[in-house]
Phi, psi and omega in degrees: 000145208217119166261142156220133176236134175270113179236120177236115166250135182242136207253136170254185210305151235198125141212079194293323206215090188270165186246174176313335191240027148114344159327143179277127154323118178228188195189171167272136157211136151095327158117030171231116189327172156190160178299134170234149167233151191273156160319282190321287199318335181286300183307301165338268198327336205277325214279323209263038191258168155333316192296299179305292085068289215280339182294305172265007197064168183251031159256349173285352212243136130326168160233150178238124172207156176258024204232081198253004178293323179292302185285019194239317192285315166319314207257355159290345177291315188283343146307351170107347190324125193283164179312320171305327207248348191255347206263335184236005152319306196308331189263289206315311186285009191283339189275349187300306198325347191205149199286350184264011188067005178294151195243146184257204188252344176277013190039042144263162156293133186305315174261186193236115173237187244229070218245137139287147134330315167312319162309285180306340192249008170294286167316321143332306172249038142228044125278324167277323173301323136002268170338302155303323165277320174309289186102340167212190190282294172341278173324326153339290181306320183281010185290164193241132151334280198318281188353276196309332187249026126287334165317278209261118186233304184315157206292150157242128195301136199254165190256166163345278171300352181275309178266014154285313192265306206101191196189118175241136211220150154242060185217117169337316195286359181214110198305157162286160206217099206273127184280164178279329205237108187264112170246139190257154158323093168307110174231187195290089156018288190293180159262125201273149186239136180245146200239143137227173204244113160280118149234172180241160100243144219280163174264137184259335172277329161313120209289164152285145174075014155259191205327156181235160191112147153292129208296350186182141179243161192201162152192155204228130172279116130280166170213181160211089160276145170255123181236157202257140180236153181219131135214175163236171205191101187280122176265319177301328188277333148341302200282317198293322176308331175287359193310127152092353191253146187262178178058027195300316188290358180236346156288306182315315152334287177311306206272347186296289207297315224276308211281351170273000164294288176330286117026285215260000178232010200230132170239140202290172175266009197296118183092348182346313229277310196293244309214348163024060179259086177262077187263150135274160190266149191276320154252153188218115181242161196208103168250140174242117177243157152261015160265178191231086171212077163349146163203117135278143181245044152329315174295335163319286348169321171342306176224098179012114165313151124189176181286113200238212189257353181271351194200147165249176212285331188280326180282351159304291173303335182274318160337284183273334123351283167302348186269323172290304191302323180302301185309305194277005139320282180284345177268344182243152174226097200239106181306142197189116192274326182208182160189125179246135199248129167224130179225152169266354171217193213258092174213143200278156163305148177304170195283288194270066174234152154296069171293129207237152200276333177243135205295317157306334216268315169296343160298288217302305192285304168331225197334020086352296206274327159315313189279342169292303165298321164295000000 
């Protein structure tokens, strides 16, 4: 089973996705500018949200981190390990980040990877087993990173988001992961305007009639974009990916509905606290194929959505949305066992959809269609 969901929000003024200098992230499309939020950034909001988390347990979720010293040290501690032997634990793993084992001096990993709990307590226990064999503290010292992370090579059961996202590792001690999940760079309908916001803020102790002014000035780029999200999603390669996890087929059940939940009611943070652009998406579209034949309807899009005096930008967008999909319908001959269409406003739907009136009601036939199939 092969899913891909289409999505459109339109965001009010916003610095949803900053770039190095604080710029809200854009791109070119259509040879016109637009608002963007990165592939990273999409994912990030989704795996650490709630929706997912309360959905699947946090024991199904991973951690992504470089600080995997800490936690080997944490759970050797909690083994009784004395401190001499935990002080050169600390370095040594510091070398898992890379195939040659070099260990650095900050008690990091060189890269930021991708841990199962299975991963941690793997690791955990061939560094004690490590220990226990060296026999003193010396013998110890001379053991190698690279040693330890050929010991664990064998396979382990991976959590939920690893095989959802994947995992590329340049380290023997931990497998690479084929993702399950392609998510594309959202971007902008419109044509993007890029804003800034000039602010002061005021000194609350200044007397009347001392210093006159602001205690400090700033100023911050916004945009307000309707922006179109694709992502897709291979459930057999899920599942293969889940090899060695109990319950697979029915954790999987759970996390497809919660993670298009997710998606659609979850907004990235960049800038939240100033601009609190907490949008739901006005479509929400769900194609189910058995073939593996990707299609985005980016190109609806070529030439810029706006707001006219017959439309406003989200019904623009749901327009020429629906107008791409008919074209690749009648032009294409792409097999499609079902696509549930859910919209907020009164613009019709593509011709070969389910149209459902309510957003839950698209979870629900998704997982239906997981169980029937699984």
């Amino acid at each position: 089973m092969f899913i891909e969901v289409h999505m459109l929000k339109n965001y009010a003024p916003s610095n949803l996705n900053r770039d190095d200098t604080g710029s809200p992230k854009s791109c070119l499309f259509g040879g016109v500018p637009r608002g963007r939020i990165s592939s990273q950034c999409q994912k990030r909001t989704v795996r650490t949200s709630d929706i997912l988390r309360d959905a699947v347990g946090i024991e199904n979720l991973g951690l992504r981190t470089r600080k995997l010293p800490k936690l080997i040290v944490d759970e050797l501690a909690a083994r009784g390990i004395g401190e001499e032997y935990l002080a050169i634990v600390r370095k040594k793993i510091t070398g898992f980040g890379n195939k040659e084992g070099k260990e650095s001096k900050d008690d990091l990993t060189a890269q930021i990877m991708f841990f199962s709990p299975a991963d941690i307590a793997a690791a955990a226990e061939c560094v004690h087993k490590s220990i226990k064999e060296a026999g003193s503290i010396a013998a110890f010292e001379k053991v190698k990173a690279k040693d330890l992370q050929s010991d664990m090579r064998a396979l382990r059961p991976i959590t939920l988001d690893i095989a959802l996202f994947g995992r590329m590792i340049t380290s023997d001690a931990f497998r690479d992961v084929e993702a399950a999940m392609q998510v594309a760079h959202a971007f902008s309908t419109n044509r993007l305007e890029q804003e800034f916001d000039y602010y002061t803020a005021m000194d609350d102790l200044l007397a009347q009639g001392e210093e006159t002014g602001a205690g400090m000035i700033g100023d911050v780029e916004f945009n307000s974009n309707c922006y179109y999200h694709y992502f897709n999603l291979d459930v057999d390669q899920l599942l293969s990916n889940l090899d060695g996890v109990e319950a697979k087929g029915e954790l999987v059940i759970k996390a497809i509905p919660a993670l298009i939940r997710a998606f659609a009611y979850s907004s990235p943070s960049g800038k939240q606290n100033s601009f609190a652009a907490h949008q739901l998406p006005s479509v929400v579209c769900v194609e189910i194929k058995k073939e593996k034949i990707p299609v985005s309807y980016a190109n609806a899009f070529v030439k810029p959505a706006y707001a006219g005096r017959e439309s406003n930008l989200i019904d623009d967008s749901i327009l020429k949305l629906v107008k791409e999909i008919d074209r690749i319908d009648d032009k294409f001959d792409i097999p499609l066992q079902k696509r549930l269409w859910f919209c907020t406003e009164e613009v019709a739907a593509p011709s070969a959809s389910q149209t459902l009136g309510r957003v839950a009601e698209v979870f629900d036939s998704v997982s239906n269609m997981l169980r029937e199939a699984i």
